[in-house]
N, C-alpha and C positions, 0 to 999 in steps of 0.2 A: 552649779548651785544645786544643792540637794533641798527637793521637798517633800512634806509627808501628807497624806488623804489617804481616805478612804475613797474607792473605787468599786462599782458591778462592771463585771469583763462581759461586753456584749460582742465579740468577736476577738477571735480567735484565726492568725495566718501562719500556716509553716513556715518557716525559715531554714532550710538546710535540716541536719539531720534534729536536731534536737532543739530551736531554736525558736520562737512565736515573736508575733509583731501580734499587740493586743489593742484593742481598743477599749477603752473605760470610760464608763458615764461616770462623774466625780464631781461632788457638792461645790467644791471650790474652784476647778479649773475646766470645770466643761467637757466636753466628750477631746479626750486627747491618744495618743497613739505612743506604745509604750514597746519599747523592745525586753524581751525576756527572755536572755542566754541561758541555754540549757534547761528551759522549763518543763520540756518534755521530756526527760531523763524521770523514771522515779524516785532516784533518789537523790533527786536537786532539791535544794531547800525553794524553788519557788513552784515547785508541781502541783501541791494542793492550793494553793492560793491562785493560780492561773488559771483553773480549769473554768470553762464556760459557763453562767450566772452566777461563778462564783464572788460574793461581796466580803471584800478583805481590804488589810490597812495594806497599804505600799509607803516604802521610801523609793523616792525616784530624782535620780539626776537628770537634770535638763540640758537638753542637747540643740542643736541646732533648726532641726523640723522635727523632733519628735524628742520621749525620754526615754529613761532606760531604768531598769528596771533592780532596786539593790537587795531591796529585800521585799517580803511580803508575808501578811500572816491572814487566814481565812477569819472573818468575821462570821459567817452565815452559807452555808450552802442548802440549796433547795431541794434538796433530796426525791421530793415527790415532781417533780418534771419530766424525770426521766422514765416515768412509769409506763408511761404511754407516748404514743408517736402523736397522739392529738396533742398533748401536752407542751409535747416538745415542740410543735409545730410550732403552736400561739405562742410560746414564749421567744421564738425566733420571732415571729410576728411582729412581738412586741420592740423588740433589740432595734428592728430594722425602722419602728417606725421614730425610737429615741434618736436613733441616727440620723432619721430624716429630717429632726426637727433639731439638731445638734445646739441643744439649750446653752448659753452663755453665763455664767453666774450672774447675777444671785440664783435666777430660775430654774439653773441647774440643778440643785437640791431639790427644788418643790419636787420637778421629773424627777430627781432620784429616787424619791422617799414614794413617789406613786408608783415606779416601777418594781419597788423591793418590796410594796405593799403585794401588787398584783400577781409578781414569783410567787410572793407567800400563796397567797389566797389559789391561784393555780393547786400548788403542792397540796392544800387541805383539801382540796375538793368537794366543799364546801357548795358550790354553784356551779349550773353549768357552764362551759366554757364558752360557750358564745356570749351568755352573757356578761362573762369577765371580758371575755374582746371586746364586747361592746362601751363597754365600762372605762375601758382604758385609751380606747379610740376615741369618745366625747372629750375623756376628764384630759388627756395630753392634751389636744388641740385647743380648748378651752382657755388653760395654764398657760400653752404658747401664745396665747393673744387671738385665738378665733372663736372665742365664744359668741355664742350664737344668739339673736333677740329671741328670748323665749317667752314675755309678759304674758302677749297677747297678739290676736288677731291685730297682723299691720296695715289692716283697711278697714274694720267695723272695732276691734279691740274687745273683740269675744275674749273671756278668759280659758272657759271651756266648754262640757257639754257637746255629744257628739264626737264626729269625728276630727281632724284636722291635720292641713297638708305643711308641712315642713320643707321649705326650698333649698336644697343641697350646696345650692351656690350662693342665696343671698344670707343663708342662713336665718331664715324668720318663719313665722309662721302664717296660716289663712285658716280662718274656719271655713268649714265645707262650702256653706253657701259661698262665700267670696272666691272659694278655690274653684267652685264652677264657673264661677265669673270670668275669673280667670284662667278657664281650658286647664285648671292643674284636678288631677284625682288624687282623693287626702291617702295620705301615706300610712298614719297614725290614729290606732286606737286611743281612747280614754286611758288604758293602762300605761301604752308606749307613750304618750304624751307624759304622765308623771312619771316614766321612770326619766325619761329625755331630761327633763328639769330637773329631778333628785341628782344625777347622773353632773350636771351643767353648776348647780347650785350649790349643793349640800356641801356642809363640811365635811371634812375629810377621815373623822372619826365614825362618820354615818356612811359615808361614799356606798362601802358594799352590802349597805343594810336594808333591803329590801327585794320583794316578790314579784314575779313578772310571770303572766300565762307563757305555755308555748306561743299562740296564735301572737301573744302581743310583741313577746322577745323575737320573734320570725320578723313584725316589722319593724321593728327598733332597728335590729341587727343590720336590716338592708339600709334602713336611712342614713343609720351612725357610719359605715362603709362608705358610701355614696358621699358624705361631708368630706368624711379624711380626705376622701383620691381628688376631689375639686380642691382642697387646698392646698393639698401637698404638691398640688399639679404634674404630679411623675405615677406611676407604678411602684409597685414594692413586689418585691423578686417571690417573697415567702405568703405572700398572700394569694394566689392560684394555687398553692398545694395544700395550704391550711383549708382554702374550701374544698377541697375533696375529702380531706379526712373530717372535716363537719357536718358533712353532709349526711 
C-alpha cells in the first residue's frame, strides 16, 4: 500500500554502498523507519530529499517492519545548521531527544511542527543556543504529557517574588522559605522562573519571544536538563558532547 506525508529525516544508517534506512518524524504516522535505495548516489532522485534535517514530502510503500522509500521532494532544508559544530550538535540533540519520546499521532505533528520550528530558529541565530535547548527540552516534554505544576508554591502557594526551587522529579515548585524547609536550595531566579513558565505555557506563536540574562539562562538551562534525563529515565548519546561544545 502506498502512502504520502510529509516527513524531518532525524537519522540517517548506511546500508551497503549507496543505500540509507532513514528514520522520519511524520504528522501522520509517528516516527517510522524508511528504506532509501540508492540515496546516496548524487544523482538519485532521492539524494536531496534524504539528506539529514532535511523536511520533504515522501511517497512510501509499506512493508512489513518498516517502508520504503518511492519518491521524495525537499520541502525545507536548514541550511544554517551546518555552520557550526555547536549547531550541529543541539540539532542532533534535538533528533535524539524526538526519538526518545517517539510521539504517536495525533501528537506527532504538535512535535513535528516544534522541531521544524526550533531547526528554524537554530539556522537564524537569532538566540542563543542554550537557550533554544532549553526551549525545546521544556516545550517537548510538556507536549508529551510531563508538564510540570508551575502555578505556585505546593506548600504555602507563593506565586512569586524572590527565589524559587523547582523539583526535577516531581516537577513543581517551593518558594525559598518552604525549599528551606525542605533541605532543597532554590534553583531559580525571578528571570528563570518566567521564562520556565513562558517556556511551559505560552502559545506557540510567542514560544521563542522572549529575554533571558546569562546568570538566569545558566539556571534555567541546568533545571530544564535535569527534568528531561528524570523522565526520559535513560541517557542521550549526543548530550555529553553538545556540553562540551556549550561550554
Amino acid at each position: 500500500m502506498q502512502v504520502a506525508t510529509t516527513g524531518l529525516v532525524l537519522r540517517q544508517v548506511k546500508v551497503g554502498e549507496a543505500d540509507q534506512i532513514l528514520t522520519l518524524l511524520t504528522p501522520d504516522l509517528g516516527v517510522i523507519s524508511a528504506s532509501a535505495k540508492g540515496s546516496l548516489r548524487l544523482k538519485n532522485k532521492l539524494f536531496s530529499a534524504s539528506g539529514l534535517f532535511c523536511y520533504s514530502e515522501f511517497t512510501l510503500t509499506s512493508g512489513r517492519s518498516h517502508y520504503f522509500v518511492d519518491s521524495a521532494q525537499v520541502k525545507k532544508v536548514f541550511h544554517g545548521i551546518s555552520d557550526s559544530v555547536e549547531a550541529m550538535c543541539l540539532a542532533t540533540y534535538m533528533a535524539e531527544i524526538a526519538l526518545s519520546l517517539s510521539p504517536a499521532p495525533p501528537e506527532a505533528d504538535a512535535q513535528l511542527r516544534l522541531l521544524l520550528n526550533s531547526l528554524y530558529m537554530i539556522g537564524q541565530k537569532r538566540l542563543p543556543l542554550r537557550q533554544l535547548k532549553t526551549i525545546y527540552e521544556l516545550r517537548a516534554m510538556s507536549m508529551a504529557g510531563y508538564q510540570p505544576d508551575l502555578l505556585a508554591c505546593v506548600s504555602c502557594g507563593r506565586y512569586d517574588g524572590g527565589e524559587f526551587y523547582f523539583d526535577p522529579i516531581e516537577g513543581n515548585l517551593l518558594c525559598a522559605d518552604c525549599a528551606d524547609k525542605a533541605r532543597h536550595v532554590p534553583n531559580l531566579d525571578a528571570g528563570a522562573l518566567y521564562a520556565l513558565r513562558h517556556i511551559c505555557l505560552a502559545e506557540d506563536k510567542k514560544l521563542f519571544s522572549f529575554t533571558l540574562s546569562p546568570s538566569s539562562l545558566k539556571n534555567l538551562s541546568r533545571v530544564s536538563e535535569q527534568y528531561l534525563l528524570a523522565h526520559l529515565e535513560h541517557g542521550l548519546k549526543s548530550l555529553d558532547f553538545l556540553k562540551t561544545v556549550l561550554e
